[in-house]
C-alpha positions in Angstrom: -23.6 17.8 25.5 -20.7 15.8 26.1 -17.4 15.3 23.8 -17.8 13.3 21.0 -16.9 9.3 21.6 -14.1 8.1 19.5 -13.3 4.2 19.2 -10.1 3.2 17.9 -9.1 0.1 16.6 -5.6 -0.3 17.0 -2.9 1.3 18.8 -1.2 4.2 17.3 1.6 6.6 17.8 1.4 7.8 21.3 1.2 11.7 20.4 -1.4 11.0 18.3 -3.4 9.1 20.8 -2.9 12.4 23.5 -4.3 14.3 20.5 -7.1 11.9 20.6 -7.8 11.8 24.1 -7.3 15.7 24.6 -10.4 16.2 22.5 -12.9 13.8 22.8 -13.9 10.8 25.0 -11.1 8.4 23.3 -11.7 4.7 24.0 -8.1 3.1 22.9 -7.3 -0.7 22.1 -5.0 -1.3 25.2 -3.7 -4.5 24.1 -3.4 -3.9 20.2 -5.7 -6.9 19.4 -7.1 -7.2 16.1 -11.2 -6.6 16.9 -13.3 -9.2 15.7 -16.9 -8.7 13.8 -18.7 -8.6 16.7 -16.5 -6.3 18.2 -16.4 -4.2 15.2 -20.2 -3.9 15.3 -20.5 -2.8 18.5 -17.8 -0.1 18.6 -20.0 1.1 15.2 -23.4 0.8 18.1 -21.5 3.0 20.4 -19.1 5.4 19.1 -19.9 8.6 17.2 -16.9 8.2 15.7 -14.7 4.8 14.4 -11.2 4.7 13.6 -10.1 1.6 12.0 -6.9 0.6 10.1 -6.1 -0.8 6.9 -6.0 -4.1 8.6 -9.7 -4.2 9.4 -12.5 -5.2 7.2 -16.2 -2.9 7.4 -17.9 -4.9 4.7 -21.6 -3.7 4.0 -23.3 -6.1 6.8 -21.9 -4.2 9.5 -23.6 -0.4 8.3 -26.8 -1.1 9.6 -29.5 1.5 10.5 -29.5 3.2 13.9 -26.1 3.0 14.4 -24.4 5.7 16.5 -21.4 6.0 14.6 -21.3 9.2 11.9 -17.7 8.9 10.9 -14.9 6.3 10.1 -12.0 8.1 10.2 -9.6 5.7 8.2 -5.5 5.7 9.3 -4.2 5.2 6.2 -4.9 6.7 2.7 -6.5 3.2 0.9 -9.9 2.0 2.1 -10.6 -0.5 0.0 -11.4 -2.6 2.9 -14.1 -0.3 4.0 -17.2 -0.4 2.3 -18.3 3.6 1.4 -21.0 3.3 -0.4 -23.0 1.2 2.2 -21.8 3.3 4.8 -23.0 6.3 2.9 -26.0 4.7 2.7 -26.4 5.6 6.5 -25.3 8.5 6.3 -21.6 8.1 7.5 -18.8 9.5 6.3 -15.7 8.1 5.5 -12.3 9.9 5.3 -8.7 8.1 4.6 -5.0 10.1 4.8 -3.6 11.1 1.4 -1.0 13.5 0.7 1.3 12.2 4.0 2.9 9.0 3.6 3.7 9.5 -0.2 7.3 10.0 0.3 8.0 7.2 2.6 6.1 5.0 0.4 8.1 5.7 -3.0 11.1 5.2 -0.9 10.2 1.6 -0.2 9.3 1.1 -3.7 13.0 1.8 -4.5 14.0 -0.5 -1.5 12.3 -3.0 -3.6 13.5 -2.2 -6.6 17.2 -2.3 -5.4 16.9 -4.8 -3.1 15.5 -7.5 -6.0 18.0 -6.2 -8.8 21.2 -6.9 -6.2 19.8 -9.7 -4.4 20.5 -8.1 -0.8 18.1 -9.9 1.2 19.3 -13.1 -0.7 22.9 -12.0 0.4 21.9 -11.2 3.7 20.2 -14.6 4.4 23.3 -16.2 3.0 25.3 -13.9 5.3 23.7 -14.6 8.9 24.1 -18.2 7.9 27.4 -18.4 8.1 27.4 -19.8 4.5 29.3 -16.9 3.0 32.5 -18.1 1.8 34.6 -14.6 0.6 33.7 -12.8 -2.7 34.0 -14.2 -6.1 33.5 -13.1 -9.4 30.3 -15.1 -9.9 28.7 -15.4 -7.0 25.3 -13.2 -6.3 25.6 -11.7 -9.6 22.0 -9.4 -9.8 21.2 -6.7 -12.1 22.1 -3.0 -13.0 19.1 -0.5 -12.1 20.4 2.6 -13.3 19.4 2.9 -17.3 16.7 0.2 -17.2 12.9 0.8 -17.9 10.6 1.4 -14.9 6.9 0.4 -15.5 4.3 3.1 -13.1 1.1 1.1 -13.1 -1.3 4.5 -11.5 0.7 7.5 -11.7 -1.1 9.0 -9.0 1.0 11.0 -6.1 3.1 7.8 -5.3 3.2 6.8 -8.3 5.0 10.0 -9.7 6.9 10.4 -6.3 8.3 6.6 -7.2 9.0 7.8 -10.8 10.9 11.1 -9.8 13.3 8.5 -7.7 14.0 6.4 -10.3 14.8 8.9 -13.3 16.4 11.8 -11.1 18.4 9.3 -9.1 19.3 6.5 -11.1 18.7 7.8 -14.9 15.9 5.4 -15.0 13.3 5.6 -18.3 10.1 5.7 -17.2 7.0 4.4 -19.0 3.4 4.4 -17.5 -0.2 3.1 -17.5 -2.7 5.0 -16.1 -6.7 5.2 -15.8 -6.6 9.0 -16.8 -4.3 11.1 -18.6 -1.0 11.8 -16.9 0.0 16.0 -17.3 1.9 16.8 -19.9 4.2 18.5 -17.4 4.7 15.2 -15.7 5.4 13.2 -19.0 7.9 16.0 -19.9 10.0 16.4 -16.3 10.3 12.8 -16.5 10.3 12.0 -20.2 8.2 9.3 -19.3 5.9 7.5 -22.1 2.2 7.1 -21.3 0.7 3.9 -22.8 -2.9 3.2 -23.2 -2.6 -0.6 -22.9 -1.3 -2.3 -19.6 -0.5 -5.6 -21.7 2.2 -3.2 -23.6 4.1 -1.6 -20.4 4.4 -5.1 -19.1 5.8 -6.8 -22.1 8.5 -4.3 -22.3 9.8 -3.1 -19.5 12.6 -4.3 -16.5 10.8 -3.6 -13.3 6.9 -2.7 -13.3 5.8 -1.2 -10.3 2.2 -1.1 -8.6 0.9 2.2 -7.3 -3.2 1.6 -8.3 -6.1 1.0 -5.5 -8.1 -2.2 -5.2 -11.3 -1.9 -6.7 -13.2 -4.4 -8.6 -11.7 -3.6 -11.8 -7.9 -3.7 -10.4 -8.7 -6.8 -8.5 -6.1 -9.0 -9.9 -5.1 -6.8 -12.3 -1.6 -8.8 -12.9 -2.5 -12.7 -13.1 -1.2 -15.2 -15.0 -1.8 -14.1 -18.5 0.0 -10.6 -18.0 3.0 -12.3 -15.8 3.6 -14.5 -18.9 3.9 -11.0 -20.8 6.8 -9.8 -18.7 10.3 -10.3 -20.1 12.0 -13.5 -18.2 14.5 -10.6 -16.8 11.7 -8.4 -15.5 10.7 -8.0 -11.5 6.9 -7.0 -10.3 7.3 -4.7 -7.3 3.9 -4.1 -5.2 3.9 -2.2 -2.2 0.0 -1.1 -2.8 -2.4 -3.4 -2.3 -2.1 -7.3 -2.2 -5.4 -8.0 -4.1 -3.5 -6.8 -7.0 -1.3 -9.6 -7.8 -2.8 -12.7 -7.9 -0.3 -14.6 -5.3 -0.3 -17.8 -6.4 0.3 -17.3 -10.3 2.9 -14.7 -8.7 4.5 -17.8 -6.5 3.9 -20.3 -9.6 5.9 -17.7 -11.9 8.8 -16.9 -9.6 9.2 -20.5 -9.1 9.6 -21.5 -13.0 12.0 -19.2 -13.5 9.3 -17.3 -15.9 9.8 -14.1 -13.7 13.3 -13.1 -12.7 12.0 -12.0 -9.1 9.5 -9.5 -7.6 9.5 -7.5 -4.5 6.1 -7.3 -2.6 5.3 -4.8 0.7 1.7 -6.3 0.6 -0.2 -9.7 0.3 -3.5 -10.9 -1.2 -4.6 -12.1 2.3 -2.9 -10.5 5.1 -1.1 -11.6 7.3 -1.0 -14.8 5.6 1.3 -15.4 2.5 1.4 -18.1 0.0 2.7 -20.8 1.3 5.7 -20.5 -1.7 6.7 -17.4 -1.6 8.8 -17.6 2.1 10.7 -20.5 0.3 11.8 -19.0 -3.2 15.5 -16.9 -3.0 14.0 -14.4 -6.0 11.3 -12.6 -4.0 11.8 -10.1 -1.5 8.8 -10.3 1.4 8.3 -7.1 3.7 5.4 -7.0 6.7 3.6 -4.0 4.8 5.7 -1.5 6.4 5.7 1.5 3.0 4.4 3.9 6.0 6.4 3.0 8.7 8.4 5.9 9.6 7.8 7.6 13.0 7.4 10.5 11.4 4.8 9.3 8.3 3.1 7.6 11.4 2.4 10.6 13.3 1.4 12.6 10.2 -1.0 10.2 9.2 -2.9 9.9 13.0 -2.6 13.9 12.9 -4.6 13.7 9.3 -7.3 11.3 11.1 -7.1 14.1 14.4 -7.8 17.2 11.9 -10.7 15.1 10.1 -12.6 14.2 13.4 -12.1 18.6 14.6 -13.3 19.3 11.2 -16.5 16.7 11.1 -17.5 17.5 14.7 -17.2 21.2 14.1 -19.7 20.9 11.9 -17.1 21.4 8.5 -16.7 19.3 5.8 -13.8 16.9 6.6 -11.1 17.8 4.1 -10.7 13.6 2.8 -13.9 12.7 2.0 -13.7 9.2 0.6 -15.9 8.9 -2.7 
């Protein structure tokens, strides 16, 4: 029997495509192009094994019976854009990459955080311009980080690796919402606050930060109604998942003045962006880049790699997606 066929969707790092191609008959995207439905369905038809990014959609039309395909062996850790339950249905398995690009992630969180309190890519725009005129006591005047409140919305692993940044490094106070119970020990190392209610973290804190996944009781989870809660001084930070946020009310808030600013990684619908939000100086925009180190990258091919040995083995892959 020959080695299994693995289809992937998009190009990755190089040392994890020789991994690829040192194990199994690895068909690679040569040109990077986004696949289209068709294309999609047909790599499902012929490949024992998919590997998709977060950027591609595998809604429940395309798991169909008598497909070849037995795993989807997701590069990154959410896969909300996959559809598991109808691809369990066919008996495929689906696996994602947890664990590996926590760190990197929290750290753009903080990049978002600082970044909207001091108004750096504000200044920088200004800057590059050639509008800058010498400093000034009132000019680009933003807002402290250190001692304000942080608002965790899913205190997962990024969640609490975002929280450990903000207390341990800039004396932060933390307060959280979270589906289930956060450990005591958590709570305590970060004398952090657990609420039960989302509605009360974001009425009273300075920044609140998204770290949840898209399901369809997240989907958005801050609209209109809870940006009207936030103090007039507060900033939203997302860099989880664009369906979160519901863009528009987000744009319409920022633009009012309701909303002092907000920092997003991720969009509703991307690529595209609301058509406000590139225009507005109090939101900072970033092309979904939380995982892009070189070395986060690699790990989280090498996660996909160890999945697919494990599967085709005839193991249990150790991320099963439920």
């Amino acid at each position: 029997m020959g080695r299994p066929r693995v289809i992937v969707t998009r190009r990755w790092p190089a040392a994890v495509e020789e991994a690829l191609a040192a194990r199994f008959d690895t068909r690679l995207n040569a040109d990077d192009h986004p696949f289209t439905g068709e294309e999609m369905a047909e790599a499902l038809r012929s490949a024992d094994a998919l590997c998709p990014t977060v950027t591609d959609s595998l809604g429940a039309n395309l798991f169909r019976p008598g497909m070849r395909v037995r795993i989807v062996g997701n590069y990154g850790v959410g896969y909300n854009h996959i559809d598991v339950a109808a691809a369990r249905r066919q008996g495929i398995v689906v696996t994602n990459t947890p664990g590996v690009l926590t760190d990197c992630t929290a750290d753009l969180a903080m990049t978002l955080i600082l970044m909207c309190a001091r108004r750096a890519g504000e200044g920088e725009r200004e800057l590059r311009a050639g509008e800058w005129t010498g400093w000034r006591p009132s000019h680009m005047v933003g807002s402290r980080v250190t001692g304000k409140t942080l608002g965790i919305v899913g205190m997962g692993r990024i969640g609490q690796a975002t929280a450990r940044r903000a207390r341990h490094g800039f004396g932060m106070r933390i307060a959280c919402y979270s589906r289930s119970p956060v450990p005591r020990a958590v709570l305590d190392e970060l004398q952090a606050k657990q609420v039960s209610e989302l509605d009360e973290l974001a009425a009273h804190v300075d920044f609140l930060s998204l770290h949840c996944p898209v399901t369809p009781q997240t989907h958005h989870l801050i609209d209109a109604r809870r940006l009207a809660l936030m103090r007039r001084t507060a900033y939203l930070i997302n860099g989880s998942r664009g369906p979160l946020v519901d863009e528009q009310a987000l744009a319409d808030a920022l633009a009012s003045g309701r909303l002092a600013g907000a920092g997003l990684d991720v969009y509703e619908r991307e690529p595209e962006v609301c058509d406000v939000l590139p225009g507005l100086d109090n939101v900072v925009l970033l092309p979904h880049m939380g995982s892009s180190t070189a070395e986060t990258r690699d790990a989280m091919g090498m996660r996909v790699v160890e999945n697919l040995d494990r599967f085709f083995a005839g193991e249990e892959p150790p991320d099963i997606c439920v």
